[in-house]
Phi, psi and omega in degrees: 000136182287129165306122157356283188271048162303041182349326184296122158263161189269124164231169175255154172244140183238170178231160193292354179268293209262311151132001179304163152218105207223357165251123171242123133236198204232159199224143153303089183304322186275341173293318186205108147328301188284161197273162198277173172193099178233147193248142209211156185248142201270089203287001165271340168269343208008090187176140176278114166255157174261151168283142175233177176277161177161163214283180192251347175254057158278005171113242166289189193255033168265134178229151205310157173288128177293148166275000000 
């Protein structure tokens, strides 16, 4: 069971071509604040793209469309 005062956050990574979110780890909110962005590979593309942050409970493995 996770500590209270537990710094790790659960996050998801999508990636920017295909809109999947198919890597979940966990990041240190306070060493880095800022959203993470890795590039990783994407087997539905079979090609390395980048992945950003976003929270890990949206649901599918799909993340919402930007206006």
């Amino acid at each position: 069971m996770a500590k209270k005062s537990d710094k790790r956050k659960i996050i998801g990574l999508v990636s920017e071509e295909s809109g999947e979110r198919i890597y979940y780890t966990t990041k240190n909110t306070i060493n880095t604040p800022d959203k993470l962005n890795l590039r990783k590979y994407s087997p539905k593309l079979r090609r390395h793209v980048v992945f950003t942050e976003t929270k890990k409970s949206l649901g599918r493995n799909e993340a919402p469309k930007r206006k």
